[in-house]
ZASEFI-871683 format. One record per residue: residue in one letter; z, y, x of N, C-alpha, C in turn. Coordinates in pm, whole numbers, plus 32768, in hexadecimal, padded with zeros to 4 digits. Example, Ala and Ser with C-alpha at 12.3 -4.5 7.8 and 13.67 -1.06 7.14 Angstrom:
BEGIN
<residuo->A; n_Z->830C; n_Y->7DC7; n_X->8527; ca_Z->830C; ca_Y->7E3E; ca_X->84CE; c_Z->830C; c_Y->7EB6; c_X->8528>
<residuo->S; n_Z->82C4; n_Y->7F1F; n_X->8505; ca_Z->82CA; ca_Y->7F96; ca_X->8557; c_Z->8313; c_Y->8003; c_X->850A>
END
This chain:
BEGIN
<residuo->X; n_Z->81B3; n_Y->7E08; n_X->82EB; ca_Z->81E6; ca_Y->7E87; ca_X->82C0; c_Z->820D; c_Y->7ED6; c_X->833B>
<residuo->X; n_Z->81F1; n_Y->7F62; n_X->8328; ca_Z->8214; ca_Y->7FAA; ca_X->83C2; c_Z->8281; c_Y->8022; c_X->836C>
<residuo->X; n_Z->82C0; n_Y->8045; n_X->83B7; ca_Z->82EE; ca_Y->80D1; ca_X->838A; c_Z->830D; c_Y->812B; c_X->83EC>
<residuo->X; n_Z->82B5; n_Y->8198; n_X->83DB; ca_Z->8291; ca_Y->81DC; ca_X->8410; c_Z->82E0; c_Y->82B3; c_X->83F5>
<residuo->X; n_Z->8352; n_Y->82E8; n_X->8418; ca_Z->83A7; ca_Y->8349; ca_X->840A; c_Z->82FF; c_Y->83AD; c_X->8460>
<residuo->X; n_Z->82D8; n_Y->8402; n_X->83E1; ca_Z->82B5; ca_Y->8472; ca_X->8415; c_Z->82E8; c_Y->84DC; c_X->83EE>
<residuo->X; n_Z->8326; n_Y->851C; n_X->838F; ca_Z->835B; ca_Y->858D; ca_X->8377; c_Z->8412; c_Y->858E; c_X->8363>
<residuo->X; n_Z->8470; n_Y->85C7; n_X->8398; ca_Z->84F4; ca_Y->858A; ca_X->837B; c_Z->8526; c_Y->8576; c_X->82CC>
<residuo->X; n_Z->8555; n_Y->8518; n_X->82D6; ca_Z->8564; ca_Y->851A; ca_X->823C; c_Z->8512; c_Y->84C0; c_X->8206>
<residuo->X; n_Z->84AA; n_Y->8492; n_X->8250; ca_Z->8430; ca_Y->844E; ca_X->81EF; c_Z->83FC; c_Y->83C6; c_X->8227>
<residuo->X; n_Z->83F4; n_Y->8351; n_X->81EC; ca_Z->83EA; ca_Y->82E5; ca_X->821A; c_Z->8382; c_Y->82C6; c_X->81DB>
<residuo->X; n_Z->82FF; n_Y->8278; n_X->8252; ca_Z->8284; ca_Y->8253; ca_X->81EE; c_Z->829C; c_Y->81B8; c_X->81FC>
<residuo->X; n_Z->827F; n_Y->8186; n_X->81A1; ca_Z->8269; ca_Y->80F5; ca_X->81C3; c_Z->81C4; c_Y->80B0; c_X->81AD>
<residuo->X; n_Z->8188; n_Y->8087; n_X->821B; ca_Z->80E8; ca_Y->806B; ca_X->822F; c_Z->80ED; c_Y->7FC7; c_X->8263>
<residuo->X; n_Z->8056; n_Y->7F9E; n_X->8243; ca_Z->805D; ca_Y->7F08; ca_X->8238; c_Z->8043; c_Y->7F0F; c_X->8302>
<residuo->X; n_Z->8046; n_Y->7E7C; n_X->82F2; ca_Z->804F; ca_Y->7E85; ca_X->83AF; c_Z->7FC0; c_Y->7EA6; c_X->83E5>
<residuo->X; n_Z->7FDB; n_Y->7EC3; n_X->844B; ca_Z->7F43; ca_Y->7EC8; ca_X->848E; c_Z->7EBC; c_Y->7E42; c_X->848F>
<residuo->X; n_Z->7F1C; n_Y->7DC9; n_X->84A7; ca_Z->7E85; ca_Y->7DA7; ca_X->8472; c_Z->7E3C; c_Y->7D67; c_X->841A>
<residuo->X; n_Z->7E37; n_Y->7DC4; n_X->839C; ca_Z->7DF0; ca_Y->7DEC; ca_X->8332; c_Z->7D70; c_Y->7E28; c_X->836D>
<residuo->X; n_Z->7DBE; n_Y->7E7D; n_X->837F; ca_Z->7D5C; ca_Y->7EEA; ca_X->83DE; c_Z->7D17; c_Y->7EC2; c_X->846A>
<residuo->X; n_Z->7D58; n_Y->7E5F; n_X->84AB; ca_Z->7CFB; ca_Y->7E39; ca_X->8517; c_Z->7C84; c_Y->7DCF; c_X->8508>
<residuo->X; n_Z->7CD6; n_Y->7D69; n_X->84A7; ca_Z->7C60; ca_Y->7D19; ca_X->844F; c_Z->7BEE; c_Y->7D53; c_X->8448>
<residuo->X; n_Z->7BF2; n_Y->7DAE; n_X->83C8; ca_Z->7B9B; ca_Y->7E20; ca_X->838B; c_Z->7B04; c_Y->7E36; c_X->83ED>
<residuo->X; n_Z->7B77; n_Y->7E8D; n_X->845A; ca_Z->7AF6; ca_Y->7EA4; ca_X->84DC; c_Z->7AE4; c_Y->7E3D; c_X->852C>
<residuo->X; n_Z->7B06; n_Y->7DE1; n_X->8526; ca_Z->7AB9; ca_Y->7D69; ca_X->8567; c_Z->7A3C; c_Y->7D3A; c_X->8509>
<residuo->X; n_Z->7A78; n_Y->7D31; n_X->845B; ca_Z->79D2; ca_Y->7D01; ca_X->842C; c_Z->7986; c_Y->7D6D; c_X->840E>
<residuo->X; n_Z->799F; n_Y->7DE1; n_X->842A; ca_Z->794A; ca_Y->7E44; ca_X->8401; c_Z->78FF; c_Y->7E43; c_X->84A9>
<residuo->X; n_Z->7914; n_Y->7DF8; n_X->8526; ca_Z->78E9; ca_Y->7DEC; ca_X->85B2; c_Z->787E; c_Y->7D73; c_X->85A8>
<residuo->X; n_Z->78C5; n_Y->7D1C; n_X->8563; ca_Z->7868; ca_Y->7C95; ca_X->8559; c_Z->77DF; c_Y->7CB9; c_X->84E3>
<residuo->X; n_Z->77DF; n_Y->7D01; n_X->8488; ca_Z->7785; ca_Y->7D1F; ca_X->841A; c_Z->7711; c_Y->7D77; c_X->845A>
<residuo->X; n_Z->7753; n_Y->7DC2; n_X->84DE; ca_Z->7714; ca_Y->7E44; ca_X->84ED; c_Z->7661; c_Y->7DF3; c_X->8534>
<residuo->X; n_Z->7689; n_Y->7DB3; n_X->857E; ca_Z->75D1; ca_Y->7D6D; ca_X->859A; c_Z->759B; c_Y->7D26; c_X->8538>
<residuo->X; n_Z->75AA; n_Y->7D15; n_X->84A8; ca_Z->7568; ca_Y->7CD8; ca_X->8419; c_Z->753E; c_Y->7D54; c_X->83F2>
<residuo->X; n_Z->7581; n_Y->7D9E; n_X->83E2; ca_Z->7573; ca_Y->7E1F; ca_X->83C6; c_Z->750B; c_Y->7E87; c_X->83F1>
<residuo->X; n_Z->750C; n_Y->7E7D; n_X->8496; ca_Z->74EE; ca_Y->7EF7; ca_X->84CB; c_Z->7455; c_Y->7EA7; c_X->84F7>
<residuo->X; n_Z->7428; n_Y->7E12; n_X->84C7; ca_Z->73A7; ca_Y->7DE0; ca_X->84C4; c_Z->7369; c_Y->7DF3; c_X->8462>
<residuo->X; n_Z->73A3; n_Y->7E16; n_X->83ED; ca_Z->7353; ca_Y->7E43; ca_X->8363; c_Z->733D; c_Y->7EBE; c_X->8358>
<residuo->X; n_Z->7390; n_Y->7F1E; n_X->83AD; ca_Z->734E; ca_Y->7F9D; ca_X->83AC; c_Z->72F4; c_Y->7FBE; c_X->83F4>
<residuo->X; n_Z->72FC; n_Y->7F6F; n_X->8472; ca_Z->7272; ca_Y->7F83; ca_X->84C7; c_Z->720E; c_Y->7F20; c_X->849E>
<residuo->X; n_Z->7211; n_Y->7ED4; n_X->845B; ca_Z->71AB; ca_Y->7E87; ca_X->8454; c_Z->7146; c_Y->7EA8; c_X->83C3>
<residuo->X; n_Z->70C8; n_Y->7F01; n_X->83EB; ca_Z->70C5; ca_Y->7F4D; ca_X->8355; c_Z->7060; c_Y->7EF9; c_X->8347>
<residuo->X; n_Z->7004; n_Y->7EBC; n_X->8399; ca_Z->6FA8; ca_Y->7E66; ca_X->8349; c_Z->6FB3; c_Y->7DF7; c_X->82FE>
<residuo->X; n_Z->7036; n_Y->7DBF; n_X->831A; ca_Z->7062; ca_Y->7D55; ca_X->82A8; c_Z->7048; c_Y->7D51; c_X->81FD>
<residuo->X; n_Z->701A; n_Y->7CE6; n_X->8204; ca_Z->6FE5; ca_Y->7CD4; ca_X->8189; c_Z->705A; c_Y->7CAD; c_X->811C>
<residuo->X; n_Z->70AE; n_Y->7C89; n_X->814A; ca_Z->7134; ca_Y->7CA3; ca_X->8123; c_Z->71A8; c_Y->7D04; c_X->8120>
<residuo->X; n_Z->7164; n_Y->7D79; n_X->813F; ca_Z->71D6; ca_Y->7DF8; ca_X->8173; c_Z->7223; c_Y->7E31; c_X->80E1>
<residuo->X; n_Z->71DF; n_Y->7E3F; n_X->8076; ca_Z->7224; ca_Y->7E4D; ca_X->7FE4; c_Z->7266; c_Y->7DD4; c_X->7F9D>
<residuo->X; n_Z->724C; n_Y->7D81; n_X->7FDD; ca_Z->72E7; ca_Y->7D30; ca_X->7FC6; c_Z->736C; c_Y->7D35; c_X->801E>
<residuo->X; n_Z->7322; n_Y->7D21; n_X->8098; ca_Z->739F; ca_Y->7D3A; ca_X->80F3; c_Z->73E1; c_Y->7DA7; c_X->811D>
<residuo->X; n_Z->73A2; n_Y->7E0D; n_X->8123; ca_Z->73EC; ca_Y->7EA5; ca_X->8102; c_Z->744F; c_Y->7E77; c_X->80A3>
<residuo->X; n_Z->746D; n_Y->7E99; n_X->8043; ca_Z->74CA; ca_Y->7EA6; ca_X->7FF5; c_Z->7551; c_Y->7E3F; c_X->800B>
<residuo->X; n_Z->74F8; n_Y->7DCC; n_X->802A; ca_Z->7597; ca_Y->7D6A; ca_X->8095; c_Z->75B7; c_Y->7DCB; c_X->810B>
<residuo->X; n_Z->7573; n_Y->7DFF; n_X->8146; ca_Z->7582; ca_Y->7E2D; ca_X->81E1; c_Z->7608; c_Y->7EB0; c_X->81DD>
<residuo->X; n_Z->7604; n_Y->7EE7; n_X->8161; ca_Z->7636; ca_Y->7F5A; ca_X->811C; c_Z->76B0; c_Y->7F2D; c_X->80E4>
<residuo->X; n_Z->76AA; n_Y->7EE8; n_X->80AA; ca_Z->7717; ca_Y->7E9E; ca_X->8066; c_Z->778B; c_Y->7E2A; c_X->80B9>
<residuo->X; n_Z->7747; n_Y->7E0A; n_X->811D; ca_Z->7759; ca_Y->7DC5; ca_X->81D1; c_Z->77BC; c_Y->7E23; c_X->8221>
<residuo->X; n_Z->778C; n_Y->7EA7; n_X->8202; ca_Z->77C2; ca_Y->7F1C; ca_X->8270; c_Z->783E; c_Y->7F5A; c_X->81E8>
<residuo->X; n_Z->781F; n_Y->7F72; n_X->8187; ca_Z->788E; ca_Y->7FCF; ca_X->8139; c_Z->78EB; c_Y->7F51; c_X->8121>
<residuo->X; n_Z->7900; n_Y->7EFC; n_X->812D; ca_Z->7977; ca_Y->7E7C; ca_X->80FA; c_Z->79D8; c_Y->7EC8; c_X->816A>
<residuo->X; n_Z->79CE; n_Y->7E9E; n_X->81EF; ca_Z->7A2C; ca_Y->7EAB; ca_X->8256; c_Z->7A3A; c_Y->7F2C; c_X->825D>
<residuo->X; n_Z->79F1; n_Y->7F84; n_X->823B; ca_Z->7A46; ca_Y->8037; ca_X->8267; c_Z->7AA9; c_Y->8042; c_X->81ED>
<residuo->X; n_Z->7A79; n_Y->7FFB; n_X->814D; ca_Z->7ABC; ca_Y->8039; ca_X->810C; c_Z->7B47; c_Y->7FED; c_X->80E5>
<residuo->X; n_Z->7B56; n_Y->7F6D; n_X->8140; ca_Z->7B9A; ca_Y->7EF8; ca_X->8161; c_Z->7C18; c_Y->7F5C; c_X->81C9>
<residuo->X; n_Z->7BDE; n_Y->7FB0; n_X->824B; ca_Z->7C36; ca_Y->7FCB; ca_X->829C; c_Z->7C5F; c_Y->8074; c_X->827A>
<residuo->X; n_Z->7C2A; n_Y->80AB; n_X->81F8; ca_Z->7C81; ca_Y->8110; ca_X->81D3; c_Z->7CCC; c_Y->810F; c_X->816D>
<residuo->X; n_Z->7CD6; n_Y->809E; n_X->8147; ca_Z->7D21; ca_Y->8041; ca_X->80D0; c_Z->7DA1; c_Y->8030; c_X->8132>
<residuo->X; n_Z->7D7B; n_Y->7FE4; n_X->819F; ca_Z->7E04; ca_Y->7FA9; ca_X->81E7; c_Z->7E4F; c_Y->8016; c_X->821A>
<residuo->X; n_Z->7DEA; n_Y->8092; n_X->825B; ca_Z->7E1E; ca_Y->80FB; ca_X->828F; c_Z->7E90; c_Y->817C; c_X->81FC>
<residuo->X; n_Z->7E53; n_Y->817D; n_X->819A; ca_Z->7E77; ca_Y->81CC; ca_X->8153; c_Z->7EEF; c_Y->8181; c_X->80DD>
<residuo->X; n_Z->7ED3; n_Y->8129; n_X->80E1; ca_Z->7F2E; ca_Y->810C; ca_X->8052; c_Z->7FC3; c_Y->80E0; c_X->80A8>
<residuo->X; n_Z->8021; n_Y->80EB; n_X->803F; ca_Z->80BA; ca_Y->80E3; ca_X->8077; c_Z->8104; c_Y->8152; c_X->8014>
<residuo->X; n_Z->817D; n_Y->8145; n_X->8040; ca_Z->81D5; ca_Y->81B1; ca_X->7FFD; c_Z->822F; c_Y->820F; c_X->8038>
<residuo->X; n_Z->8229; n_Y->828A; n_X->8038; ca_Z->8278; ca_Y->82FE; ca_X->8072; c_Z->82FA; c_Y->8302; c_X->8008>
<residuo->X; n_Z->8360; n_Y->8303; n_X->805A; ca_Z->83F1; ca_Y->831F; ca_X->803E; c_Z->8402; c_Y->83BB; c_X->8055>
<residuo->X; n_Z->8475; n_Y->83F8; n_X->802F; ca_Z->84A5; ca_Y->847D; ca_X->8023; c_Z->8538; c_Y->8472; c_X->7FD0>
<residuo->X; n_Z->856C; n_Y->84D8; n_X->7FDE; ca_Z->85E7; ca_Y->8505; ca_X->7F8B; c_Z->859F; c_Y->8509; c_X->7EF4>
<residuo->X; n_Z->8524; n_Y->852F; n_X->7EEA; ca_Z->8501; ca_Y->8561; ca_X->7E65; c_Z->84E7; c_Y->84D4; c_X->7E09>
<residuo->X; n_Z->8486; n_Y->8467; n_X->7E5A; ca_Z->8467; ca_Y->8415; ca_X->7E2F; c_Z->83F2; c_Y->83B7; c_X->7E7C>
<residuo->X; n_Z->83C6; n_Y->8363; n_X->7E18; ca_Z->834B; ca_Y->831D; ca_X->7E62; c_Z->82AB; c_Y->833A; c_X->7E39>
<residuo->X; n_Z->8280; n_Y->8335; n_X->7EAB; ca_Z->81BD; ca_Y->8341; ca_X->7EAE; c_Z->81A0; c_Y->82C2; c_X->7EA6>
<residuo->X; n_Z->8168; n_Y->8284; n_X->7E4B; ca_Z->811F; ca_Y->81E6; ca_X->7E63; c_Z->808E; c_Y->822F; c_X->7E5F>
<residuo->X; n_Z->8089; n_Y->81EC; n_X->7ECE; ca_Z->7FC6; ca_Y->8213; ca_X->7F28; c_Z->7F74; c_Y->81AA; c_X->7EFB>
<residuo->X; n_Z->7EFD; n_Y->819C; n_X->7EB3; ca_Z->7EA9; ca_Y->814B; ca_X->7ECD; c_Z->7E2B; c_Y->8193; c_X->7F27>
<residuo->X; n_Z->7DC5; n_Y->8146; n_X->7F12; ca_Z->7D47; ca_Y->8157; ca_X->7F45; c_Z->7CF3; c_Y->81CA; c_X->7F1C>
<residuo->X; n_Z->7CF4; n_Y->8210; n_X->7E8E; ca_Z->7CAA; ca_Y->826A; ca_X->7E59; c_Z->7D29; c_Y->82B6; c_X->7E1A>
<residuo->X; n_Z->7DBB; n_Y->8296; n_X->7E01; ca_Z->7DC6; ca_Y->82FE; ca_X->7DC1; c_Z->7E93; c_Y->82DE; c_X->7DE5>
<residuo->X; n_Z->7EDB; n_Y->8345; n_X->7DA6; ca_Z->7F70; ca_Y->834A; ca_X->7DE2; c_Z->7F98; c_Y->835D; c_X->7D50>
<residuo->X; n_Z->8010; n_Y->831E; n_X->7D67; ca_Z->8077; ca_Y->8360; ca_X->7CDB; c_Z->8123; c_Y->834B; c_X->7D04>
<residuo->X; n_Z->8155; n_Y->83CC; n_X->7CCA; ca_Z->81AE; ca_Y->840F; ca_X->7D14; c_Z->8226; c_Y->83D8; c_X->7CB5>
<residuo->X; n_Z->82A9; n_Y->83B6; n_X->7CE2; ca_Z->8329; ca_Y->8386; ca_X->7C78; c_Z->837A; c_Y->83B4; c_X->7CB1>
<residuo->X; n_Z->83D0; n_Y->83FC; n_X->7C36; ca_Z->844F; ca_Y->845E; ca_X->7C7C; c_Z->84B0; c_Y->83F3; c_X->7C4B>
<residuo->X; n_Z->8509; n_Y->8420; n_X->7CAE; ca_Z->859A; ca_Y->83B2; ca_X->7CAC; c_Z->85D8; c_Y->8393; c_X->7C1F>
<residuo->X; n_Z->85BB; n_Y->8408; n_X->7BD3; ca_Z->8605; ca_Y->8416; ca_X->7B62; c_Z->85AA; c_Y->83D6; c_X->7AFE>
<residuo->X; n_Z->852D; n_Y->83A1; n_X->7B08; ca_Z->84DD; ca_Y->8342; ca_X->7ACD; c_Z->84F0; c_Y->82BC; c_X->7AD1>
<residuo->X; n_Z->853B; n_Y->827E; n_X->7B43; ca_Z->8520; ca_Y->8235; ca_X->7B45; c_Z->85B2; c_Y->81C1; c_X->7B1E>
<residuo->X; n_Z->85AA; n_Y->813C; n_X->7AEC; ca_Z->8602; ca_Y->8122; ca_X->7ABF; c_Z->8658; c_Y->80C2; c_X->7B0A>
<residuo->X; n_Z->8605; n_Y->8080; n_X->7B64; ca_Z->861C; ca_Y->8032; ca_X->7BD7; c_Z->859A; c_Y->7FF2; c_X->7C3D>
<residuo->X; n_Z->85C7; n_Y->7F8C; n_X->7C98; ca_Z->8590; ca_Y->7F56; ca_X->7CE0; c_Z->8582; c_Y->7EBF; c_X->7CC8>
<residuo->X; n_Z->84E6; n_Y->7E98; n_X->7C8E; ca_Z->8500; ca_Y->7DDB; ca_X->7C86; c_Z->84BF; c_Y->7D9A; c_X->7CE8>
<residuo->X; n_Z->8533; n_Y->7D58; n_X->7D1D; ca_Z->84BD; ca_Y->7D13; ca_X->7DAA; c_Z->849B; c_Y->7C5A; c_X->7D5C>
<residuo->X; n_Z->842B; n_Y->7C73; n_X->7D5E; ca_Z->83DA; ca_Y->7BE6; ca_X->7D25; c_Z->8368; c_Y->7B90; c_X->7D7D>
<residuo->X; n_Z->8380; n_Y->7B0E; n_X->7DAC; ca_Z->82FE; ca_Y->7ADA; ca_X->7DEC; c_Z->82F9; c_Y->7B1F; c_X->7E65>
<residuo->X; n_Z->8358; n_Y->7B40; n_X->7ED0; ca_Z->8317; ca_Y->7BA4; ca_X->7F05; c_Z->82EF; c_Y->7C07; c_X->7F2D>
<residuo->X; n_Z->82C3; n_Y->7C3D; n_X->7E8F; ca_Z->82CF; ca_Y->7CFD; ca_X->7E66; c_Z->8347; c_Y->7D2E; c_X->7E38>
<residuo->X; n_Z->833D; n_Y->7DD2; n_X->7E5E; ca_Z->8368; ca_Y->7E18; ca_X->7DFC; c_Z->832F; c_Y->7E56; c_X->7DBD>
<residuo->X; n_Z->8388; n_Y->7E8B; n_X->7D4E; ca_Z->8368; ca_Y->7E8E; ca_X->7CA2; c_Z->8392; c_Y->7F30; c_X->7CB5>
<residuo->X; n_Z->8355; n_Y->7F8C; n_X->7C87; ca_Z->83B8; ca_Y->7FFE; ca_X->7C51; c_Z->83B5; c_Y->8009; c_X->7B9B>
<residuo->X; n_Z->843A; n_Y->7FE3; n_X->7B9F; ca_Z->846D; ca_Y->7FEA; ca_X->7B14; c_Z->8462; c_Y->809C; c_X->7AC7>
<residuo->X; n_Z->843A; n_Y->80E2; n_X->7A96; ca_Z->8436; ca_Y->8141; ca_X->7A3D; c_Z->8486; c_Y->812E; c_X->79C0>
<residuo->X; n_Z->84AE; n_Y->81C8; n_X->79B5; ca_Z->8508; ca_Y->81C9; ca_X->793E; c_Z->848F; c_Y->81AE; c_X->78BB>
<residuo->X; n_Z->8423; n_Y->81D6; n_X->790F; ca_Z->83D1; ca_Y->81C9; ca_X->7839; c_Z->83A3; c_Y->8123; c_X->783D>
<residuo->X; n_Z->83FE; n_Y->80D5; n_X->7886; ca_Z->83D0; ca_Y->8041; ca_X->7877; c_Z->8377; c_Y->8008; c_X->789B>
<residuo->X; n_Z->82F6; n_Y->803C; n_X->790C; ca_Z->82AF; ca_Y->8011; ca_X->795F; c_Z->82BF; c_Y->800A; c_X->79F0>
<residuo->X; n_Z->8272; n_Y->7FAB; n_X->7A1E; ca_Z->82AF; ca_Y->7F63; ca_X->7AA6; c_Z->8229; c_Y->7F77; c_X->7AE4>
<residuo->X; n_Z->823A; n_Y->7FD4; n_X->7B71; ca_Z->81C5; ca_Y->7FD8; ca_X->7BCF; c_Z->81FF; c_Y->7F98; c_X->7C48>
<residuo->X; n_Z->8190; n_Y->7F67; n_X->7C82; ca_Z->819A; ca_Y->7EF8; ca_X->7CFE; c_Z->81B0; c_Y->7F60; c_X->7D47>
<residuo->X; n_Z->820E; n_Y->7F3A; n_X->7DF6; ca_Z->81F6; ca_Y->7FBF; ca_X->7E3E; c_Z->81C6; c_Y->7F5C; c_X->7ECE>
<residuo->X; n_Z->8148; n_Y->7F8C; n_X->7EEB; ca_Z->8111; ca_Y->7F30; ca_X->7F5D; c_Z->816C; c_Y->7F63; c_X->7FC2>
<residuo->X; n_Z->8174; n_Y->7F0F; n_X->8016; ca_Z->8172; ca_Y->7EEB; ca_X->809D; c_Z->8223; c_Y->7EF4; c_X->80BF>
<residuo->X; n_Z->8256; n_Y->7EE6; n_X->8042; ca_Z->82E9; ca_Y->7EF5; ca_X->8050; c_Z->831E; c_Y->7E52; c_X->8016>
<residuo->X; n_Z->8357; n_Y->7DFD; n_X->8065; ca_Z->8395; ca_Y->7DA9; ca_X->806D; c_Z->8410; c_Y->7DA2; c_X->801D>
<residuo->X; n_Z->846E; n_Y->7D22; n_X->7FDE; ca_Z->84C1; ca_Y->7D13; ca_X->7FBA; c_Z->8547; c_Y->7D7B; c_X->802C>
<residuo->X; n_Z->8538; n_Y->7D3E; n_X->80A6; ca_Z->85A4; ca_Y->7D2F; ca_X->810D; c_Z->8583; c_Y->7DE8; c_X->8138>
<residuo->X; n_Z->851F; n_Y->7E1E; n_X->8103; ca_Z->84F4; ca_Y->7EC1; ca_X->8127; c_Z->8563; c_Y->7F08; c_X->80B3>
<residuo->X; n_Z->8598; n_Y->7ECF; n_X->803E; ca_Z->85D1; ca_Y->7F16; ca_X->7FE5; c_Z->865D; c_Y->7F59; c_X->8019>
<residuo->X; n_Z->8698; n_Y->7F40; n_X->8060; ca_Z->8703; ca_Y->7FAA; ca_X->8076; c_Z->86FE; c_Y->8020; c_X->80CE>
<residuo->X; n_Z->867B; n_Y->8001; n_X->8147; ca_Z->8637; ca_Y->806E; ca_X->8147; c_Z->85F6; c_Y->80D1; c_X->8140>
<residuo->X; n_Z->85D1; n_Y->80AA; n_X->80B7; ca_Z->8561; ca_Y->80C6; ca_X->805C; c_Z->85AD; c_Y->814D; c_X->8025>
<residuo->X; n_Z->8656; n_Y->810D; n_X->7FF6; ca_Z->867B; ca_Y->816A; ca_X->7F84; c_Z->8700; c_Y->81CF; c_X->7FD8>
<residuo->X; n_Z->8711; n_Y->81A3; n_X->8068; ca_Z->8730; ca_Y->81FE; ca_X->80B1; c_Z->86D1; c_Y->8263; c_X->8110>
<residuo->X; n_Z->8657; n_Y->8253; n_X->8121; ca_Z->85FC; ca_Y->82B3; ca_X->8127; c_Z->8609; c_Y->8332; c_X->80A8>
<residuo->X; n_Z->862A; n_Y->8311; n_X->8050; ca_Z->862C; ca_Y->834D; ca_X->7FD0; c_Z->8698; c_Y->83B2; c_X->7FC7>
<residuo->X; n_Z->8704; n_Y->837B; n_X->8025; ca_Z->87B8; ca_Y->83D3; ca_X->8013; c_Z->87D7; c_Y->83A3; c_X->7FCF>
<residuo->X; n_Z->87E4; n_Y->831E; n_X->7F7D; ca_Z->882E; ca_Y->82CE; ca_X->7F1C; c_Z->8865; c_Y->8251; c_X->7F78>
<residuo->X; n_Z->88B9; n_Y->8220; n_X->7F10; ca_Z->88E4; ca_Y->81AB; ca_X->7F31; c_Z->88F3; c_Y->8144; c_X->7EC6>
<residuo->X; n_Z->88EB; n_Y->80BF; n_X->7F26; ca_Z->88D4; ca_Y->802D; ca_X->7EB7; c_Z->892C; c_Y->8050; c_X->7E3E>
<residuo->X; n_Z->8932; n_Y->8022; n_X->7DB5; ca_Z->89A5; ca_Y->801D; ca_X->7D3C; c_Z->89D0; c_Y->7F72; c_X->7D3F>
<residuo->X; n_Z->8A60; n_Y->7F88; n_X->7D4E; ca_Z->8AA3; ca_Y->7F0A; ca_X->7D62; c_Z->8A9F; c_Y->7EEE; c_X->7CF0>
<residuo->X; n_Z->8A78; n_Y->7E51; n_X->7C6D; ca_Z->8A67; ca_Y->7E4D; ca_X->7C29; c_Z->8AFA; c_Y->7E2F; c_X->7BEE>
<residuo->X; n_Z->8B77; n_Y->7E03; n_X->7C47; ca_Z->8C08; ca_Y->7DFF; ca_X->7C01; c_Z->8C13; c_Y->7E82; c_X->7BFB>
<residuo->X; n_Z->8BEF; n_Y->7EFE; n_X->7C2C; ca_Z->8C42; ca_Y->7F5B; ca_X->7C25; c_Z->8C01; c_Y->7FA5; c_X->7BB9>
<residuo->X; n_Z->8B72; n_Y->7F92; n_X->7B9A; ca_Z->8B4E; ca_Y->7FB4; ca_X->7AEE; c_Z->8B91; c_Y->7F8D; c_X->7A74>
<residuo->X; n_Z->8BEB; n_Y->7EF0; n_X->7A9C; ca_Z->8C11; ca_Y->7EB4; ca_X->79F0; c_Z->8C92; c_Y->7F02; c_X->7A08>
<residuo->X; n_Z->8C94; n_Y->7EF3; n_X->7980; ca_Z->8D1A; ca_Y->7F40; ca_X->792D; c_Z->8D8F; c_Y->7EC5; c_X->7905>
<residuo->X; n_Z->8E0C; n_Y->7EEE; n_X->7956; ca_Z->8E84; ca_Y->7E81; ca_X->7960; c_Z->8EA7; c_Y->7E43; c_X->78B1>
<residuo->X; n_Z->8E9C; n_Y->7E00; n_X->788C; ca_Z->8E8A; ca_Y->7DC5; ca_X->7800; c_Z->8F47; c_Y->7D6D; c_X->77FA>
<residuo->X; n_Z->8F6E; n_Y->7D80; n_X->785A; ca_Z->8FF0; ca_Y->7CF5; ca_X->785A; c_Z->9065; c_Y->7D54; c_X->7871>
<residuo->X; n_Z->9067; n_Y->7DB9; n_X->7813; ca_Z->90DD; ca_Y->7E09; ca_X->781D; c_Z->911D; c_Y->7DD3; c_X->7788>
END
């Protein structure tokens, strides 16, 4: 996990770099399997292996804009959970809490569904929700004194 402050106010949280260095290492090692099936047109095998050769090269690019893009942006307003093709946006006032499970965290929603938030760690949650301008809820100081 990296976290990375580009705008004040706004905390991204992104998986570590090497995801991403992996990535371009096998998209380095693929590139001579690859770049022999495109030059090699008399092969009597070139319409089979094309389509591996293609499928060889799009794994690792779409592997290292996966690692590069997905994560979650913090704000006062709320959170961006990033994937690979697409974002969805949760305002503070949506949301009902934070479950850290296995590992992950959980974003709890008030309408009772739970989205994973990549690249944010258990031990990332109090940063998570002070990036935000909030602070942790002490769970004694929610109950209501019952022994009066």
């Amino acid at each position: 996990m990296t976290v990375i402050n580009t705008k004040p106010r706004s905390t991204r949280f992104r998986r570590s770099g090497g995801a991403w260095v992996a990535s371009v290492l096998a998209l380095v090692f693929v590139m001579p399997f690859a770049g022999s099936v495109f030059i090699e047109i008399d092969s009597g095998w070139k319409w089979v292996l094309t389509p591996i050769a293609v499928v060889a090269i799009a794994v690792p690019l779409a592997f290292a804009v996966w690692s590069l893009r997905s994560g979650v942006d913090v704000d006062g307003e709320g959170l961006r959970v990033k994937a690979l093709l697409g974002s969805r946006y949760i305002a503070w006032s949506d949301l009902a809490g934070l479950d850290p499970h296995n590992g992950k965290v959980y974003a709890a929603l008030t309408s009772g569904t739970r989205i994973e938030l990549p690249s944010v760690r258990p031990v990332d949650v109090p940063q998570l929700i002070a990036a935000g301008g909030n602070q942790l809820a002490d769970d004694d100081s929610e109950a209501t004194d019952t022994t009066q």
